[in-house]
DOLO-858785 format. One line per field, with one value per residue: residue number from 0; residue in one letter; chain; x, y, z of N, C-alpha, C, CB in turn. Coordinates in steps of 0.2 Angstrom, whole numbers, always signed. Glycine has a CB too. Layout:
n <- (NUM_...)
res <- (A_...)
chain <- (A_...)
n_c1 <- (X_...)
n_c2 <- (Y_...)
n_c3 <- (Z_...)
ca_c1 <- (X_...)
ca_c2 <- (Y_...)
ca_c3 <- (Z_...)
c_c1 <- (X_...)
c_c2 <- (Y_...)
c_c3 <- (Z_...)
cb_c1 <- (X_...)
cb_c2 <- (Y_...)
cb_c3 <- (Z_...)
***
This chain:
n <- (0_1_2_3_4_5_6_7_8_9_10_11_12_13_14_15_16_17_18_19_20_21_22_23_24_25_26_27_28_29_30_31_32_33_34_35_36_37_38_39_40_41_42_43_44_45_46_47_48_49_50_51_52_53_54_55_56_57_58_59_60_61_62_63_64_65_66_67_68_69_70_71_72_73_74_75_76_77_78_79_80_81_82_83_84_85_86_87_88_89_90_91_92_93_94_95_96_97_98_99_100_101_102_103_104_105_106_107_108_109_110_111_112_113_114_115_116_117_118_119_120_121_122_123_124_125_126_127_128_129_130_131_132_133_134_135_136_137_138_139_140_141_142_143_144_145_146_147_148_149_150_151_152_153_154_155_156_157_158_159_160_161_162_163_164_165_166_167_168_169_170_171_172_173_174_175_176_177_178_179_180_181_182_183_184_185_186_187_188_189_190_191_192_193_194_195_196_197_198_199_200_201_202_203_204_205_206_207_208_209_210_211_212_213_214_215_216_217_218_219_220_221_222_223_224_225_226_227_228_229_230_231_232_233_234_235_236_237_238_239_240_241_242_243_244_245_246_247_248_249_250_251_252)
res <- (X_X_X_X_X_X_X_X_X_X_X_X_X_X_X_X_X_X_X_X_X_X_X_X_X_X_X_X_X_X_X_X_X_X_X_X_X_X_X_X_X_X_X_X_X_X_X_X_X_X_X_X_X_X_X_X_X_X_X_X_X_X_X_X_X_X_X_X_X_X_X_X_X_X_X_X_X_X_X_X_X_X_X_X_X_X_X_X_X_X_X_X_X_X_X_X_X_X_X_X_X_X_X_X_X_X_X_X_X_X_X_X_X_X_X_X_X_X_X_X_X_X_X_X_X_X_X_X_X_X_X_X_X_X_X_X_X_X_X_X_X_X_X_X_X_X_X_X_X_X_X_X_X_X_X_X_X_X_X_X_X_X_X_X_X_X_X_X_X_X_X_X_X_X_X_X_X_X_X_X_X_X_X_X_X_X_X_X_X_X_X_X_X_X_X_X_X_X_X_X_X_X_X_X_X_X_X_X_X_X_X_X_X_X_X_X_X_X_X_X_X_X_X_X_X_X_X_X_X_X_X_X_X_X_X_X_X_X_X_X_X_X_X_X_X_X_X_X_X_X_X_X_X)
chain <- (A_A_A_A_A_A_A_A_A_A_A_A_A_A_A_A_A_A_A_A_A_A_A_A_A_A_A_A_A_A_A_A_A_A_A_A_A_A_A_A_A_A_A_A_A_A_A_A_A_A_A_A_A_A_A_A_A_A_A_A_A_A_A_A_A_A_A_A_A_A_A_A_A_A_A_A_A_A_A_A_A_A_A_A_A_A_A_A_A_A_A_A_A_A_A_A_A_A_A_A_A_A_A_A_A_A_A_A_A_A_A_A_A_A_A_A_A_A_A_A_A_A_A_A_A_A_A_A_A_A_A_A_A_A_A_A_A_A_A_A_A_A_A_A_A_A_A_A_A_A_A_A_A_A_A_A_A_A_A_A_A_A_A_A_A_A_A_A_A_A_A_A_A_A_A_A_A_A_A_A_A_A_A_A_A_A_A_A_A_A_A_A_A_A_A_A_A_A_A_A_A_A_A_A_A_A_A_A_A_A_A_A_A_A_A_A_A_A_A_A_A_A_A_A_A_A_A_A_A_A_A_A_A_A_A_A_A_A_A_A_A_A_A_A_A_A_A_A_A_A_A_A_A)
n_c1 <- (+4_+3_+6_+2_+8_+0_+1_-13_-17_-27_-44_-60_-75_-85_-97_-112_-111_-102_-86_-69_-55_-37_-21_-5_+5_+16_+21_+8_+2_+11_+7_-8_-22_-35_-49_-48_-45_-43_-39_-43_-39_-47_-44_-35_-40_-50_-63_-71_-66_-63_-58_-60_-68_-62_-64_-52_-55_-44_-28_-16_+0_+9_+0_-15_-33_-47_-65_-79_-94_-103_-107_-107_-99_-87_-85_-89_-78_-67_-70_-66_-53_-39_-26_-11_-11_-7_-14_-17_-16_-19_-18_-14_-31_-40_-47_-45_-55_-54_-47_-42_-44_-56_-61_-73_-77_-79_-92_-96_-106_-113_-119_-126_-117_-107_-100_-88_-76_-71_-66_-51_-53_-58_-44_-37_-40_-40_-37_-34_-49_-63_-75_-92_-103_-115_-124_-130_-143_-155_-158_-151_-142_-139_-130_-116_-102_-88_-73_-78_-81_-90_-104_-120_-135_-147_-161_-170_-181_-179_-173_-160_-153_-163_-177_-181_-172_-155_-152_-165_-161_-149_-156_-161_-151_-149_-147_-136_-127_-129_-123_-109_-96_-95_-89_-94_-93_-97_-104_-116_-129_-138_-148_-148_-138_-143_-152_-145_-138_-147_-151_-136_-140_-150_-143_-133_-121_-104_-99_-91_-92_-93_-94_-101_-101_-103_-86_-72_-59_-54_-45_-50_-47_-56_-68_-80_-85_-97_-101_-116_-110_-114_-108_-107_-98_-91_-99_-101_-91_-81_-80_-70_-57_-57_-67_-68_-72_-83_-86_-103_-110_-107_-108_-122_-132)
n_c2 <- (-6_+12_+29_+40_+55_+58_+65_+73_+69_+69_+71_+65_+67_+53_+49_+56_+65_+56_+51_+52_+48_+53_+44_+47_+35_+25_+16_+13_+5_-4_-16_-13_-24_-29_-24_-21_-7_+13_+27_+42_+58_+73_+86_+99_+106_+105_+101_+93_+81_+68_+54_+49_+34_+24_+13_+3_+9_+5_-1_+7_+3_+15_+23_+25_+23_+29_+28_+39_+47_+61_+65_+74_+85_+83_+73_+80_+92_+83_+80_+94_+95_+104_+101_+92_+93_+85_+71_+65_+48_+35_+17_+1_-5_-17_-31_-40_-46_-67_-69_-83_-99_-116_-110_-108_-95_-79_-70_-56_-45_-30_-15_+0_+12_+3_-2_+0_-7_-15_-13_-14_-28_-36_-33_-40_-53_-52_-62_-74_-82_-83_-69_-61_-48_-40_-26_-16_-2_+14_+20_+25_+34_+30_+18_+12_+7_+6_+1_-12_-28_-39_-35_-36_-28_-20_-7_+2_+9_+7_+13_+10_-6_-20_-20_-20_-24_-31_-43_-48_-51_-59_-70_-72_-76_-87_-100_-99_-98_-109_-119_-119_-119_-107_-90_-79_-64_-47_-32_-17_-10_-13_-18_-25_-33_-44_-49_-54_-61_-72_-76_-85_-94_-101_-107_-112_-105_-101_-86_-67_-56_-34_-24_-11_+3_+15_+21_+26_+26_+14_+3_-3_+2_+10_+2_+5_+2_-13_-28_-41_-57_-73_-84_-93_-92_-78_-64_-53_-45_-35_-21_-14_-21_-36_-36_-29_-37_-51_-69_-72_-82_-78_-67_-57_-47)
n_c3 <- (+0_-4_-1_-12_-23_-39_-55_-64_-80_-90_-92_-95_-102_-106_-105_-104_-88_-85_-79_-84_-78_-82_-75_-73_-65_-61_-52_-44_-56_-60_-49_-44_-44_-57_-48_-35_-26_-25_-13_-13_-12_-13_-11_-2_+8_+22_+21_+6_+20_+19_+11_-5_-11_-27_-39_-50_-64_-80_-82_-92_-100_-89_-83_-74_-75_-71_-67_-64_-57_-56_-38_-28_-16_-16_-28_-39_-38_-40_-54_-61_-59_-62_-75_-74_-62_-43_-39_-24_-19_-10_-10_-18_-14_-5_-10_-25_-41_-42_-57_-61_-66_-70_-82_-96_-103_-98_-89_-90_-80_-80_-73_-75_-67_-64_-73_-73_-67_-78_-89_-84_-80_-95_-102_-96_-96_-110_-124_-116_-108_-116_-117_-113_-112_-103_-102_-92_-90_-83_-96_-111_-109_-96_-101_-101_-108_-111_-118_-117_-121_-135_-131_-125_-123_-112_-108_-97_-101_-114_-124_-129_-136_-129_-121_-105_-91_-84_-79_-83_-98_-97_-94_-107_-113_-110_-114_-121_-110_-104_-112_-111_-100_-87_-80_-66_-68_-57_-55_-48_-43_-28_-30_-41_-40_-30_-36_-48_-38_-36_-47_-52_-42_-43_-56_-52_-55_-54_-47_-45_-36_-38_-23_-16_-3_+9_+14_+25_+30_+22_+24_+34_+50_+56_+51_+45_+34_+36_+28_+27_+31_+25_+32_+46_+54_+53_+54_+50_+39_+31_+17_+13_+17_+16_+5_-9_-17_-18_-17_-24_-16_-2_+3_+11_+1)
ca_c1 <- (+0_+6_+3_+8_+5_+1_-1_-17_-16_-34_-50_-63_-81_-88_-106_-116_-110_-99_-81_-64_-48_-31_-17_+2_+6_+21_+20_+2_+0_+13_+6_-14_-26_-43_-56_-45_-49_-38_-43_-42_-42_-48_-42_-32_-45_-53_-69_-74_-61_-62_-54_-65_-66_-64_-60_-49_-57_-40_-21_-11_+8_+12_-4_-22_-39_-52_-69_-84_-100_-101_-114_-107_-95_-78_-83_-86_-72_-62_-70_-64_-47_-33_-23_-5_-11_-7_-20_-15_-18_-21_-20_-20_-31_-44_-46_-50_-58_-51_-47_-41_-51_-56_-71_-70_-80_-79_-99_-96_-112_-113_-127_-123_-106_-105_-95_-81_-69_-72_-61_-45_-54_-56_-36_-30_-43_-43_-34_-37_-53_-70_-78_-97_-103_-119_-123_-138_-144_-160_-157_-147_-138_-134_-127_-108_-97_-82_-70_-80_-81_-95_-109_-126_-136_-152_-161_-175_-183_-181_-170_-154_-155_-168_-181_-179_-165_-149_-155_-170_-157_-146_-163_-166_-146_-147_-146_-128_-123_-131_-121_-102_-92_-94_-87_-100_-92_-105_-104_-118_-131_-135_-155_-146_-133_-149_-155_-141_-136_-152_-150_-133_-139_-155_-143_-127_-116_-101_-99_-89_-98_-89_-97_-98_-101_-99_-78_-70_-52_-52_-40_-52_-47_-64_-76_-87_-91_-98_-107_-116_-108_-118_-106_-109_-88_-90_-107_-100_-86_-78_-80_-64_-51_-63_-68_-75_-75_-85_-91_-110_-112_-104_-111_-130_-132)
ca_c2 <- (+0_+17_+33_+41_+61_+57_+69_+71_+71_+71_+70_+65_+65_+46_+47_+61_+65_+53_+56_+45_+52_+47_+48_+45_+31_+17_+12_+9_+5_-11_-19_-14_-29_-31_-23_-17_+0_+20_+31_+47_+65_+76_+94_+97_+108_+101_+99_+88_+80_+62_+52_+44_+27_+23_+6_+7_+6_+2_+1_+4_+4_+17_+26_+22_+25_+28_+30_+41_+51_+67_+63_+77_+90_+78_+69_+87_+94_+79_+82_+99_+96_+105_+93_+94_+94_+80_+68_+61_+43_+29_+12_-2_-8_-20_-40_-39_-55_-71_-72_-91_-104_-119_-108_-104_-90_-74_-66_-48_-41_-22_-9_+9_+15_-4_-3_+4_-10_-20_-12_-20_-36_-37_-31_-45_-58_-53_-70_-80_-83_-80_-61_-59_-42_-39_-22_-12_+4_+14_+22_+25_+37_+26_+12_+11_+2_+8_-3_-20_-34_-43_-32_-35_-21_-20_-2_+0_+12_+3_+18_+6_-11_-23_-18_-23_-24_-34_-49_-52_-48_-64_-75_-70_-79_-92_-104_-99_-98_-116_-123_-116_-118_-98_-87_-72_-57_-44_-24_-13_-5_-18_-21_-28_-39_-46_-52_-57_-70_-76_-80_-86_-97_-104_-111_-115_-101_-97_-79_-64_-46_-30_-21_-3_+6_+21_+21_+32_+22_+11_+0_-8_+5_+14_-2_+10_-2_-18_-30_-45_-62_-80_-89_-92_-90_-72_-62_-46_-43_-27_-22_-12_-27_-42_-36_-27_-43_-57_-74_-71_-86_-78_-61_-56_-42)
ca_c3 <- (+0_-4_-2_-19_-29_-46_-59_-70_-87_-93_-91_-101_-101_-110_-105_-99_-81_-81_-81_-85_-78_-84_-72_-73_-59_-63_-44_-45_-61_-60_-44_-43_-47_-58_-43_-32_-29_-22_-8_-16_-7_-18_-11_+3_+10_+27_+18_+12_+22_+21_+3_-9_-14_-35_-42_-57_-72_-83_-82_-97_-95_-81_-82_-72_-77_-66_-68_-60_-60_-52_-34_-23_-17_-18_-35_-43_-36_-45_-63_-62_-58_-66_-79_-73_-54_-42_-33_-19_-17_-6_-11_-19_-6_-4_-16_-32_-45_-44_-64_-63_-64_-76_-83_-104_-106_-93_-90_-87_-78_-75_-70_-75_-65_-61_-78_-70_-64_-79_-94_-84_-82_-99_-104_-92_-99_-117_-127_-110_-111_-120_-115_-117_-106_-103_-99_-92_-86_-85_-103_-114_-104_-91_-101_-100_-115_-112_-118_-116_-127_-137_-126_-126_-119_-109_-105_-92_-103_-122_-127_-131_-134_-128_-116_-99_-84_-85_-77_-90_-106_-96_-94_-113_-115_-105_-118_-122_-106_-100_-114_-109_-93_-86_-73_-70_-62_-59_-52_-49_-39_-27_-32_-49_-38_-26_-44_-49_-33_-37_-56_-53_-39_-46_-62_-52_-61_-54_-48_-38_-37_-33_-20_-14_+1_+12_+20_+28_+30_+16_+27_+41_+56_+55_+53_+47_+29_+36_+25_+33_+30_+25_+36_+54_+57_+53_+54_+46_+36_+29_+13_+12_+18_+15_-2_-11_-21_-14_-21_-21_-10_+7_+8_+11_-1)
c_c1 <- (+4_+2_+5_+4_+5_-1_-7_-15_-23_-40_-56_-72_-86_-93_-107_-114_-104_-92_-74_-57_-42_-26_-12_+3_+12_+19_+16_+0_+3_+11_-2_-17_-32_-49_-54_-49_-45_-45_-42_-44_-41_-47_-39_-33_-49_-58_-68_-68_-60_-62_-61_-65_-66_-62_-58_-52_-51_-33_-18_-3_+7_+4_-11_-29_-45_-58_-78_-90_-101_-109_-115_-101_-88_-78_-85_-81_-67_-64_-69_-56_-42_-28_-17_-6_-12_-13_-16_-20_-16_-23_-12_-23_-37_-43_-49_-54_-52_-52_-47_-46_-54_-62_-67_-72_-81_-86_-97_-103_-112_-120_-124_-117_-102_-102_-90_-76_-68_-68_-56_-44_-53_-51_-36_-34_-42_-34_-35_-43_-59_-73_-83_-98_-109_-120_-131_-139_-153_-162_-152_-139_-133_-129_-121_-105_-91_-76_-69_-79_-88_-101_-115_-129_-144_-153_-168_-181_-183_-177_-164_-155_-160_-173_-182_-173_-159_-150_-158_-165_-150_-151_-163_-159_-146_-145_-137_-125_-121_-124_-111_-100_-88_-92_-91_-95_-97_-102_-110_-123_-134_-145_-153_-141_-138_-151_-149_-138_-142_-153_-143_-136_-144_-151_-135_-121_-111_-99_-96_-92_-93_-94_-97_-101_-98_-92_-77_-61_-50_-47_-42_-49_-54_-72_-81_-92_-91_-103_-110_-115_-114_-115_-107_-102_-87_-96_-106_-93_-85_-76_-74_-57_-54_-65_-64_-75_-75_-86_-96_-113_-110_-104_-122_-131_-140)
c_c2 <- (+6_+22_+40_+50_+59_+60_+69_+73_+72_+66_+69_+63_+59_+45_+54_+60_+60_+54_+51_+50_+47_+51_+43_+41_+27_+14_+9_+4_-4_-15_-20_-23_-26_-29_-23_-10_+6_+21_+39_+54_+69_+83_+91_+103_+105_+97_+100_+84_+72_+60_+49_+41_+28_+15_+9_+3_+2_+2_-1_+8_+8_+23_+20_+26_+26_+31_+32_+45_+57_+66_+69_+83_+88_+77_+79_+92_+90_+81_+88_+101_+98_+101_+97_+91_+87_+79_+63_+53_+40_+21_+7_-5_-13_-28_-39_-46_-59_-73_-79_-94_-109_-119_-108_-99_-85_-68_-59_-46_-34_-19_-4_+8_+7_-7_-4_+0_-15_-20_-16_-27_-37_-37_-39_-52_-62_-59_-75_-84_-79_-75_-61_-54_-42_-32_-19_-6_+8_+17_+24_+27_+35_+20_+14_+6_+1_+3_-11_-22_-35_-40_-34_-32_-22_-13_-1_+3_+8_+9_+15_-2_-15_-18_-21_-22_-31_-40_-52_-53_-59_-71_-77_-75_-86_-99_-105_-102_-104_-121_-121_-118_-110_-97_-80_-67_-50_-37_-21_-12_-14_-20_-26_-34_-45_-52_-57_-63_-73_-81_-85_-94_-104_-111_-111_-112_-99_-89_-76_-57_-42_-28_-14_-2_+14_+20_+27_+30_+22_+5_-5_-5_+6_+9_+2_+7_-9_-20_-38_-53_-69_-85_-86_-91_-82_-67_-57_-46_-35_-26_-19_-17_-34_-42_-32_-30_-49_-60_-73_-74_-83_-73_-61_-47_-38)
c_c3 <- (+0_-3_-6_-21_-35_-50_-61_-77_-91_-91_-95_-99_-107_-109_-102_-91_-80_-86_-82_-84_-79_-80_-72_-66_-60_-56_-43_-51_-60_-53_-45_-48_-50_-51_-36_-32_-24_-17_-13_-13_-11_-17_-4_+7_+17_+23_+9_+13_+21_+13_+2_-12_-21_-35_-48_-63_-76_-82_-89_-98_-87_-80_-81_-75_-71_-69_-63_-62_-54_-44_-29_-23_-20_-26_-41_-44_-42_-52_-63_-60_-64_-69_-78_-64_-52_-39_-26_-17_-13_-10_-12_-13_-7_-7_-18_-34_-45_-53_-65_-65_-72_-77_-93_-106_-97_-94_-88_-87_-74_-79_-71_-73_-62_-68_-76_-71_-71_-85_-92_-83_-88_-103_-101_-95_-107_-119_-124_-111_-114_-115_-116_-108_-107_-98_-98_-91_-88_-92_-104_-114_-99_-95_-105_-104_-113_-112_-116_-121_-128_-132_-129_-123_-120_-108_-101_-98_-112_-126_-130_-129_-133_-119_-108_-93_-86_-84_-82_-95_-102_-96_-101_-119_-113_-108_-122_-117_-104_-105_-117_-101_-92_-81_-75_-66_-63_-55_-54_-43_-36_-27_-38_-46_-34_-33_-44_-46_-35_-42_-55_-47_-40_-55_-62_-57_-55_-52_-44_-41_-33_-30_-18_-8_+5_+16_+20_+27_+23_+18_+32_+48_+57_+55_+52_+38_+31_+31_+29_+27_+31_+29_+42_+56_+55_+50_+50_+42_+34_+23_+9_+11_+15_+7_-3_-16_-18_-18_-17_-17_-4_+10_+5_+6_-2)
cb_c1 <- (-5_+10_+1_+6_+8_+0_+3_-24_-11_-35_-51_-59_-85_-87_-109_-124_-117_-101_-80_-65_-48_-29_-20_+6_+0_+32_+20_-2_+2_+20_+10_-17_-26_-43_-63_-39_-58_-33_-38_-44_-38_-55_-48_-25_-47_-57_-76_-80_-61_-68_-47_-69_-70_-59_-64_-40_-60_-41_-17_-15_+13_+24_-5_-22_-40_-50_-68_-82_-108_-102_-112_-108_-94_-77_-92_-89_-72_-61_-75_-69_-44_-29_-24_-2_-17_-2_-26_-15_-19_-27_-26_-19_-32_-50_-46_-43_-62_-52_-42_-38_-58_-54_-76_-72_-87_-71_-106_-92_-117_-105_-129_-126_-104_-113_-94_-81_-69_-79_-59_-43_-61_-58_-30_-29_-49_-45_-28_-40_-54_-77_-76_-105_-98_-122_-118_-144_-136_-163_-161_-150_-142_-140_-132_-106_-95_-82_-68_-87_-77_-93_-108_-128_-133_-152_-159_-174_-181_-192_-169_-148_-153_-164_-186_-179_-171_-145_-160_-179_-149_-143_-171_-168_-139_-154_-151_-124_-125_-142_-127_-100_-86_-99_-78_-113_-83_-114_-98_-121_-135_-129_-159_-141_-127_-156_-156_-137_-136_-157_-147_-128_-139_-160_-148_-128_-120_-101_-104_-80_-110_-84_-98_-99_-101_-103_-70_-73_-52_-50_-35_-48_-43_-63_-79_-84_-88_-99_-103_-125_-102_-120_-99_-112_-78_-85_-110_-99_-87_-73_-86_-64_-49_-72_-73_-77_-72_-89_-90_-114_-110_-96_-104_-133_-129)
cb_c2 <- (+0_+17_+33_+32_+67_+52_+70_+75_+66_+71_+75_+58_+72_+40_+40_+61_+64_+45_+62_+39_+57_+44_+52_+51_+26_+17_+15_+13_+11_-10_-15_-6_-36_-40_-29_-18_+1_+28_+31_+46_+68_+75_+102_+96_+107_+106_+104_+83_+83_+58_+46_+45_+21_+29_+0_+7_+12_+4_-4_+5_+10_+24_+31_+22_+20_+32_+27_+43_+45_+76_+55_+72_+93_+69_+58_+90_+91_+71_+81_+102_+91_+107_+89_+103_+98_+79_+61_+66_+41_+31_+13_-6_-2_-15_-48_-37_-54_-77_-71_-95_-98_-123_-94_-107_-92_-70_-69_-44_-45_-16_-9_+16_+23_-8_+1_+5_-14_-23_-5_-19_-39_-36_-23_-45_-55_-42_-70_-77_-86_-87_-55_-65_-35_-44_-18_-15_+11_+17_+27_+27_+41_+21_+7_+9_+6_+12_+0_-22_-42_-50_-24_-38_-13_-24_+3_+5_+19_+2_+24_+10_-12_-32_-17_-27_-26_-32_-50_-46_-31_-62_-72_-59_-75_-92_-104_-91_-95_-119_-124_-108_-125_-93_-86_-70_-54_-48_-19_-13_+3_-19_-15_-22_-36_-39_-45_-53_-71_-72_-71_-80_-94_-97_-108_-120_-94_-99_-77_-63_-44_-25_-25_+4_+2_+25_+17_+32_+14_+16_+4_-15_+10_+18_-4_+20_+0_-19_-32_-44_-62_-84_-91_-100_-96_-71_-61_-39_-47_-24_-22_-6_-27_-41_-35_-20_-44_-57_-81_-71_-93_-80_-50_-55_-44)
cb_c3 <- (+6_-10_+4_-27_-29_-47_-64_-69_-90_-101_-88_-105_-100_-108_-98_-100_-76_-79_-75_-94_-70_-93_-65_-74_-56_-65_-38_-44_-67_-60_-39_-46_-42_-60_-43_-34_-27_-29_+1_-21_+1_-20_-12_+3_+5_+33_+22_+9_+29_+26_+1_-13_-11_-40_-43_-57_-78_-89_-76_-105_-99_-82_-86_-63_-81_-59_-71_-55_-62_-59_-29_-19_-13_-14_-37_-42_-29_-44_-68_-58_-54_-65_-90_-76_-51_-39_-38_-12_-20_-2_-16_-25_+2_-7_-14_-39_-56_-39_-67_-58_-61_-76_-76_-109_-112_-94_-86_-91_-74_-76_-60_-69_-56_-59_-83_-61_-55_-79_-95_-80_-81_-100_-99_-81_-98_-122_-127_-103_-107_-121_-118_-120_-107_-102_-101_-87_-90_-80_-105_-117_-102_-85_-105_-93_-122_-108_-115_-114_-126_-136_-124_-126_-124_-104_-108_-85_-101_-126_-122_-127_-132_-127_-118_-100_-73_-82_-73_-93_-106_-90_-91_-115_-114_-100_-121_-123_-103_-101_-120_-110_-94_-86_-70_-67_-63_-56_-53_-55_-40_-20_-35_-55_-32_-23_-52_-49_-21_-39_-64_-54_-34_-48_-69_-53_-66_-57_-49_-36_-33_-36_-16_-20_+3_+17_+16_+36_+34_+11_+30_+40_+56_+48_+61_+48_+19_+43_+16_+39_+34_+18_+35_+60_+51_+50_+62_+51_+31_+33_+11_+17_+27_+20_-5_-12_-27_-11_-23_-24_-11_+9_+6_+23_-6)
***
């Protein structure tokens, strides 16, 4: 874990409101994993005084990617930052996706900003194995590409792709799926992950989901992001040190 200044070099807006910053790291850049995720203190200002978590959408060479959408004072703060200016980070910190594994094809399922972490899944995937992505958001607006593979696209509203939510657009594959050996990894909001243990549990699929919450730390001093654990040997976990990637069997989402 470091705790590093790293230039910006740009900013970029890829979706309405949402924002993709690229910043110069080698330290991070060579070490971080796939859903991992930085602390990031966005002025050095009291307020708002506490970092903000990101996962890193991409690493290529000595630069990181990060991706967000603007919620509040901090995350506006950061898409307004000056290109040349440092950020002070925190990290890498948390456990990312287990890639391994004797699956053939890799489900990518994301929700709106539940794209995020999934551009460097797919770098570290892509030749490995087979990629399908399934993406959703409530229109057109919400739904996130960036840098996936082979996507197939759900929107709440029927404005992009098929009509419906991310789940039904995976129900509507299911016949690909049943007939491969898959690993699902999934991010998004956690109405869409609830679904998701569901689907994945009903038809024995494999799966890890990033998770998010409010932190403060990002290290496990503070206890202040518990998630609650399906095992009796540990009733809570902490989604900062513990995850914030689970298999969907061992937390209660």
């Amino acid at each position: 874990m470091f705790i590093i200044n790293s230039p910006l070099e740009e900013i970029l807006e890829i979706n309405p409101q949402i924002f993709l910053l690229k910043v110069f790291s080698p330290e991070l850049a060579a070490v971080i994993k796939p859903g991992q995720f930085l602390n990031i203190r966005v002025t050095n200002r009291t307020s708002p005084l506490l970092r903000r978590p990101f996962s890193v959408c991409d690493v290529e060479g000595d630069h990181l990617y990060l991706m967000f959408n603007i919620t509040g004072e901090g995350t506006n703060m950061l898409a307004h930052k000056p290109i040349g200016s440092d950020l002070d980070i925190l990290g890498p910190l948390g456990n990312g996706f287990n890639l391994e594994g004797n699956y053939n094809t890799a489900v990518i399922v994301a929700g709106g900003l539940g794209a995020a972490p999934f551009p460097y899944v797919t770098r570290m995937l892509d030749g490995k194995k087979k990629i399908l992505s399934f993406v959703g958001g409530r229109s057109r607006h919400d739904v996130i590409t960036y840098n996936l593979k082979n996507e197939k696209i759900a929107s709440d509203d029927g404005s992009l792709g098929v009509k419906g939510n991310v789940i039904q657009l995976l129900e509507q594959n299911l016949p690909i799926l049943q007939n491969d050996r898959i690993k699902v990894f999934g991010c998004g909001p956690n109405a869409m992950l609830r679904a998701l243990k569901e689907f994945c549990l009903k038809y024995n699929f494999e799966c890890e989901v990033s998770t998010e919450c409010a932190m403060a730390c990002g290290f496990g001093i503070c206890q202040g992001c518990p998630i609650e654990s399906t095992k009796q040997s540990d009733k809570y976990l902490l989604v900062c040190t513990d995850g914030p990637v689970f298999n969907i069997k061992d937390v209660v989402i």
